[in-house]
PDB file of N, CA, C and O in Angstrom:
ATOM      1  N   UNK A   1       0.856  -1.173   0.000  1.00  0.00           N
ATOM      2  CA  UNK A   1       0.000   0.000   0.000  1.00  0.00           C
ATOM      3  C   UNK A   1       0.902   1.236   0.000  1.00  0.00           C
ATOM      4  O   UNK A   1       1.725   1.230   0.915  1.00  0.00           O
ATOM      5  N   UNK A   2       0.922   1.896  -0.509  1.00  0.00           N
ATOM      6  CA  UNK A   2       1.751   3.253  -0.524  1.00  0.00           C
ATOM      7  C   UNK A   2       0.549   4.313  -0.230  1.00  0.00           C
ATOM      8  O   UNK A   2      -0.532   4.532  -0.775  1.00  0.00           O
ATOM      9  N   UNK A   3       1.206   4.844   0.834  1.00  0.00           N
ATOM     10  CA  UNK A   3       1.100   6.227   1.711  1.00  0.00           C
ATOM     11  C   UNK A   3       2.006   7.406   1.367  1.00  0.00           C
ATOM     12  O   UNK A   3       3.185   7.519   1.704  1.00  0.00           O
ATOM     13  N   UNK A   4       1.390   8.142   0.753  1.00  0.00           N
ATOM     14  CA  UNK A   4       1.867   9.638   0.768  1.00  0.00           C
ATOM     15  C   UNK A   4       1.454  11.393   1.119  1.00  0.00           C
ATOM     16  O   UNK A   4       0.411  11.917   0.728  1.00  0.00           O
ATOM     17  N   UNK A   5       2.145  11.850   1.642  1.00  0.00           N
ATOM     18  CA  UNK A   5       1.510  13.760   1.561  1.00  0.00           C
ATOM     19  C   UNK A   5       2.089  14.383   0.602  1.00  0.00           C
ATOM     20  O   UNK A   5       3.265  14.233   0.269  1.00  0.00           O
ATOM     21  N   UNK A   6       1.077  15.312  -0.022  1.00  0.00           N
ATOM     22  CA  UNK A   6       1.452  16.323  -0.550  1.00  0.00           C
ATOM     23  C   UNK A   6       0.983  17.857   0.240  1.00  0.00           C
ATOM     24  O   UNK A   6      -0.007  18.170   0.901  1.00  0.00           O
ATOM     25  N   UNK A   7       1.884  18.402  -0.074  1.00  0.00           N
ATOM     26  CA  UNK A   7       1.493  20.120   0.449  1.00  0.00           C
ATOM     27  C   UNK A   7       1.381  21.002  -0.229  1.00  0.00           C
ATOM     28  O   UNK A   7       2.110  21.008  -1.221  1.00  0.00           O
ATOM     29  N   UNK A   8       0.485  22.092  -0.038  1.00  0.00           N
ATOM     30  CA  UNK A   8       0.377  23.076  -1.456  1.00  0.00           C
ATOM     31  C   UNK A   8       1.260  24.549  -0.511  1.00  0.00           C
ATOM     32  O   UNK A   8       1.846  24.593   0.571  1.00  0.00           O
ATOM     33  N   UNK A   9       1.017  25.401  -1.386  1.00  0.00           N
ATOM     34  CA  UNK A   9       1.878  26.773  -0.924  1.00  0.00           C
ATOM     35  C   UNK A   9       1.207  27.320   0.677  1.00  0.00           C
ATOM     36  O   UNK A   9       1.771  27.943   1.577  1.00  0.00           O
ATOM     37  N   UNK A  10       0.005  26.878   0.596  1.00  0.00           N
ATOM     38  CA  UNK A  10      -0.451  27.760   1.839  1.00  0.00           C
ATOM     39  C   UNK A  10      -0.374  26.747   3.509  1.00  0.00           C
ATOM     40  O   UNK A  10      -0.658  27.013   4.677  1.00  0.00           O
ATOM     41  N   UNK A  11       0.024  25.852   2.978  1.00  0.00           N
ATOM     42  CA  UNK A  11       0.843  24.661   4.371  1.00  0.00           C
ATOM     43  C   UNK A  11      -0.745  23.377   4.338  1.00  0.00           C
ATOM     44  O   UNK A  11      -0.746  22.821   5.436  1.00  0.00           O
ATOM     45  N   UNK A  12      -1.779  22.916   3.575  1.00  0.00           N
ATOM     46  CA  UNK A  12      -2.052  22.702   3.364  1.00  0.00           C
ATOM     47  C   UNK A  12      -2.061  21.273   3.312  1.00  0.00           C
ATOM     48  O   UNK A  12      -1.976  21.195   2.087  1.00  0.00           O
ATOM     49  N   UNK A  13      -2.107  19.792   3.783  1.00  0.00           N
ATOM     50  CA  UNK A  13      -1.588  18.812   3.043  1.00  0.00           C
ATOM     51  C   UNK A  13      -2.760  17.986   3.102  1.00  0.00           C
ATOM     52  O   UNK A  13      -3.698  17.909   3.896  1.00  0.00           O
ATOM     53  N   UNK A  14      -2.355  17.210   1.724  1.00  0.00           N
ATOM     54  CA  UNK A  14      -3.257  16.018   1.773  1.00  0.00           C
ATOM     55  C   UNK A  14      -2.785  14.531   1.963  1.00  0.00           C
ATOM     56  O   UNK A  14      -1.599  14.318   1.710  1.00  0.00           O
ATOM     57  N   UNK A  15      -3.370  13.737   2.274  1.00  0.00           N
ATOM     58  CA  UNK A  15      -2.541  12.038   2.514  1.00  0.00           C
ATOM     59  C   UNK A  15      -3.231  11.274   1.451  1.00  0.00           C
ATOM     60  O   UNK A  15      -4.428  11.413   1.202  1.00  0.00           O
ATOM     61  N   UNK A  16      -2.460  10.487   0.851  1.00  0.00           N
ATOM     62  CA  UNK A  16      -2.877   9.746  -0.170  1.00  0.00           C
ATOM     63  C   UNK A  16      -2.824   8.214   0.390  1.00  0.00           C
ATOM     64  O   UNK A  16      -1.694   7.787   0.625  1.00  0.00           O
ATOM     65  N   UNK A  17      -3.780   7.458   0.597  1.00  0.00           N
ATOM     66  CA  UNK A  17      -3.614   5.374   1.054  1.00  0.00           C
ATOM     67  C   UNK A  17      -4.230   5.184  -0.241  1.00  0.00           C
ATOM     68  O   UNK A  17      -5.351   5.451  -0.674  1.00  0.00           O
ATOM     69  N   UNK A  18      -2.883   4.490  -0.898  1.00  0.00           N
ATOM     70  CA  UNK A  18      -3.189   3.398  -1.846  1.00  0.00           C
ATOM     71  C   UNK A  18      -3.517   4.369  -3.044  1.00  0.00           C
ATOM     72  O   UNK A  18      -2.680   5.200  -3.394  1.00  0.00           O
ATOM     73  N   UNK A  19      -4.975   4.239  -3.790  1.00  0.00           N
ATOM     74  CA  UNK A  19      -4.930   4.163  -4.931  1.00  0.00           C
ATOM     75  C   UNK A  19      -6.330   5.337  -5.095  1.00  0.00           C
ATOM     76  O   UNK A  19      -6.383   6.308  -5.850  1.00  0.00           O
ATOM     77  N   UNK A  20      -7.456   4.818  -4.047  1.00  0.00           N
ATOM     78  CA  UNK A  20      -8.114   5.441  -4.014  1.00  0.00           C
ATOM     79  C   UNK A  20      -8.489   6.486  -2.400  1.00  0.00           C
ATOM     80  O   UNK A  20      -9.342   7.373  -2.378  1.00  0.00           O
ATOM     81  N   UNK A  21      -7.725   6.135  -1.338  1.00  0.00           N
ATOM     82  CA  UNK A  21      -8.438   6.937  -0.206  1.00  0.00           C
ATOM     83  C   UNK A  21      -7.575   8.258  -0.039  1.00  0.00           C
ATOM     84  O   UNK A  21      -6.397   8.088  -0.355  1.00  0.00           O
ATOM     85  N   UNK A  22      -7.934   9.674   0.432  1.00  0.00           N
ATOM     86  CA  UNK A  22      -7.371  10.350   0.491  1.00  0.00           C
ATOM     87  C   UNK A  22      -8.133  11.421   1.724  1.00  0.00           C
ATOM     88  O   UNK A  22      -9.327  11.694   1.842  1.00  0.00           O
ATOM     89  N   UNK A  23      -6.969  11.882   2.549  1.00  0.00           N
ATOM     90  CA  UNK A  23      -7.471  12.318   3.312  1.00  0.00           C
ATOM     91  C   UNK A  23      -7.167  14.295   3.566  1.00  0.00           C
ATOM     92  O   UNK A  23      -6.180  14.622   4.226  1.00  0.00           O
ATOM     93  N   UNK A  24      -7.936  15.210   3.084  1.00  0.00           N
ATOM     94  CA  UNK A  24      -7.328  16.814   3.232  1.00  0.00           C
ATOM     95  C   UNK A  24      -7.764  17.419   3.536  1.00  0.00           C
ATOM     96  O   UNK A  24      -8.911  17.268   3.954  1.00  0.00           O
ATOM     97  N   UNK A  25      -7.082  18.606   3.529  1.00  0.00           N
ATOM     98  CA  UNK A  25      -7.602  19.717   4.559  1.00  0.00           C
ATOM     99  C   UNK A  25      -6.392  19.608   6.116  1.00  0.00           C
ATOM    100  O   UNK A  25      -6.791  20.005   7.211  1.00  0.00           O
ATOM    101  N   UNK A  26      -5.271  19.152   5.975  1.00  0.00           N
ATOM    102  CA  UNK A  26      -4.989  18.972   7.016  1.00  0.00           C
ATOM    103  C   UNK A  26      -3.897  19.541   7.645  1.00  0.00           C
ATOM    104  O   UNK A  26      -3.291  20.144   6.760  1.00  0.00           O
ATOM    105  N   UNK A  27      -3.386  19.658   8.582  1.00  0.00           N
ATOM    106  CA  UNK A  27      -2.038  20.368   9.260  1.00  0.00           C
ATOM    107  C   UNK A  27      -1.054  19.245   8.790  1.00  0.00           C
ATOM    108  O   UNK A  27      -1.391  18.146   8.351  1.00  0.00           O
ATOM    109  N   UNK A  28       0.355  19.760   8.975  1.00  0.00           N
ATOM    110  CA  UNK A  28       1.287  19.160   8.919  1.00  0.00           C
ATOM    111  C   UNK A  28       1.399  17.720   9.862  1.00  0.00           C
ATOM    112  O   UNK A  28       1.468  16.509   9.649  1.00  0.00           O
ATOM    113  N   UNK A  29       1.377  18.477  10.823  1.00  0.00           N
ATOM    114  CA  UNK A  29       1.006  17.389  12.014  1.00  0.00           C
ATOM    115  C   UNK A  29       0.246  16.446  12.205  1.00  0.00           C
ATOM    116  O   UNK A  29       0.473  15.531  12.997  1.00  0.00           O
ATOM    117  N   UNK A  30      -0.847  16.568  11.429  1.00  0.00           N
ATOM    118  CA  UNK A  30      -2.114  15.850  11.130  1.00  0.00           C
ATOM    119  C   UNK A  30      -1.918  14.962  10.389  1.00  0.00           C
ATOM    120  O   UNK A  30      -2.114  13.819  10.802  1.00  0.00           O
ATOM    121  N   UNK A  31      -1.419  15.202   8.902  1.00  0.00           N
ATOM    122  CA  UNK A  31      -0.776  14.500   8.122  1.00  0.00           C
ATOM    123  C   UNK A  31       0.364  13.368   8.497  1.00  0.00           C
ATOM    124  O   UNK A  31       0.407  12.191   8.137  1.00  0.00           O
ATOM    125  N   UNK A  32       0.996  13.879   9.080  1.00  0.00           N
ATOM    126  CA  UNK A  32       2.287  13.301   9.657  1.00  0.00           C
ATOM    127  C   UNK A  32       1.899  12.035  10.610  1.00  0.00           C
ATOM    128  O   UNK A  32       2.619  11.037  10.669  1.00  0.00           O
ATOM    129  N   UNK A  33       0.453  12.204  11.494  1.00  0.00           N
ATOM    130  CA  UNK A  33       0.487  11.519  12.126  1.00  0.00           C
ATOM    131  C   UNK A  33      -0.524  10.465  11.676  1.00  0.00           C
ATOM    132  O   UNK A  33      -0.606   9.336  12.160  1.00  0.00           O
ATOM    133  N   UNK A  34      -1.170  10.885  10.843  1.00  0.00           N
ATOM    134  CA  UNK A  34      -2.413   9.723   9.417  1.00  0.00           C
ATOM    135  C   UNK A  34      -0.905   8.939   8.899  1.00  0.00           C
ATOM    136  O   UNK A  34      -0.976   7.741   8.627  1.00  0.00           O
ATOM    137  N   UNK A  35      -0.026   9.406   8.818  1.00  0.00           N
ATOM    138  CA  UNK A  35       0.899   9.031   7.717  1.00  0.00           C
ATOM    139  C   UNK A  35       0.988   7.653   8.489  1.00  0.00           C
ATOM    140  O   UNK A  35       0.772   6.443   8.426  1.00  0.00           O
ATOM    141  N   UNK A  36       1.244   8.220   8.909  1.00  0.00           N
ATOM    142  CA  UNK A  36       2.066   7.111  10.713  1.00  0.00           C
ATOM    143  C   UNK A  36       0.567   5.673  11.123  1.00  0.00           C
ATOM    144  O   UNK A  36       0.583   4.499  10.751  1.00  0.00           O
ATOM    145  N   UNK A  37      -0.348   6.264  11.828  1.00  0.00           N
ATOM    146  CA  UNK A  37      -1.136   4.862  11.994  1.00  0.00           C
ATOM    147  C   UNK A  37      -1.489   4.027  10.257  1.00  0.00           C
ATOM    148  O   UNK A  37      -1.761   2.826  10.268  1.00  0.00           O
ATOM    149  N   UNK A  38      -1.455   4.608   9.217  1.00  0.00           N
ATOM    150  CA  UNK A  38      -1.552   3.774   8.541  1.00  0.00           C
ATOM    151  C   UNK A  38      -0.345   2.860   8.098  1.00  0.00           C
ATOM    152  O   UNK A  38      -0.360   1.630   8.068  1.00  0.00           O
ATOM    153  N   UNK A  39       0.574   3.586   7.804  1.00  0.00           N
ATOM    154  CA  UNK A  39       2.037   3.073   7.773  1.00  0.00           C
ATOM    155  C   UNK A  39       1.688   1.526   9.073  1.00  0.00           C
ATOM    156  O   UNK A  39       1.625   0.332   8.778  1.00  0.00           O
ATOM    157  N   UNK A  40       1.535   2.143  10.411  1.00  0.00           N
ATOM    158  CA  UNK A  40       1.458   1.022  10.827  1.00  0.00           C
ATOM    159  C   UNK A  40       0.388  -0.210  10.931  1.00  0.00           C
ATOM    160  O   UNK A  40       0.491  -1.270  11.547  1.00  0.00           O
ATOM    161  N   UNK A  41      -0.555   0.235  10.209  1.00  0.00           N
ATOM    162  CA  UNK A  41      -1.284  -0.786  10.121  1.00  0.00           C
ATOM    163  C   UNK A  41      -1.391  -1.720   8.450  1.00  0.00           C
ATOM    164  O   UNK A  41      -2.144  -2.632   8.111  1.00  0.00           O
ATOM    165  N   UNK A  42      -0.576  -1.190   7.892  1.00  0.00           N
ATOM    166  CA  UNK A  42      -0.070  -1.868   6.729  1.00  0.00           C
ATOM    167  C   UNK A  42       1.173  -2.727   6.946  1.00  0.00           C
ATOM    168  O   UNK A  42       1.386  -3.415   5.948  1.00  0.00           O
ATOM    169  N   UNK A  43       2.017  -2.904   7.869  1.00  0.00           N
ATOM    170  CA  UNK A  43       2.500  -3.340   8.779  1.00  0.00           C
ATOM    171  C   UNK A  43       2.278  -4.094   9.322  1.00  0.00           C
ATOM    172  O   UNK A  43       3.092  -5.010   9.435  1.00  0.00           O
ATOM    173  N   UNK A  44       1.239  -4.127   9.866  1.00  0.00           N
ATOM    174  CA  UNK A  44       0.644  -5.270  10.715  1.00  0.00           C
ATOM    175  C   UNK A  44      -0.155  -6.230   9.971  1.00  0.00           C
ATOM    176  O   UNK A  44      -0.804  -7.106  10.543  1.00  0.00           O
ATOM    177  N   UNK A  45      -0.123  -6.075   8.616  1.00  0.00           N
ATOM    178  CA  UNK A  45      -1.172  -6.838   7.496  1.00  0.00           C
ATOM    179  C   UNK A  45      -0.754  -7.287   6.812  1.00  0.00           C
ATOM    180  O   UNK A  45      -1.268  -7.797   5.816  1.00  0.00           O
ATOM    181  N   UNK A  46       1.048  -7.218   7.328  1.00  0.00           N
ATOM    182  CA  UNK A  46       2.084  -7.542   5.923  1.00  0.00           C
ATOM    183  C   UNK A  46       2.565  -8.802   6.296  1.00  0.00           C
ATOM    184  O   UNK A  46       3.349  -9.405   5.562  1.00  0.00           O
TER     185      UNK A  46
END
């Protein structure tokens, strides 16, 4: 499963799981930390 953020100019980010889920509107921090429980629960499925 690949997990990613993108950020736009105004600090902005969105999280991308997989292919279709995406999650925005979010803080850095926010992002960072979506990044993180999914990371680990793809992990735990592996």
């Amino acid at each position: 499963m690949r997990i990613h953020k993108e950020g736009t100019f105004d600090g902005v980010w969105t999280v991308f799981v997989g292919p279709c889920l995406c999650f925005s509107d979010l803080s850095e921090t926010e992002a960072d930390a979506l990044m993180a429980a999914f990371a680990r629960l793809a992990a735990s499925r592996a």
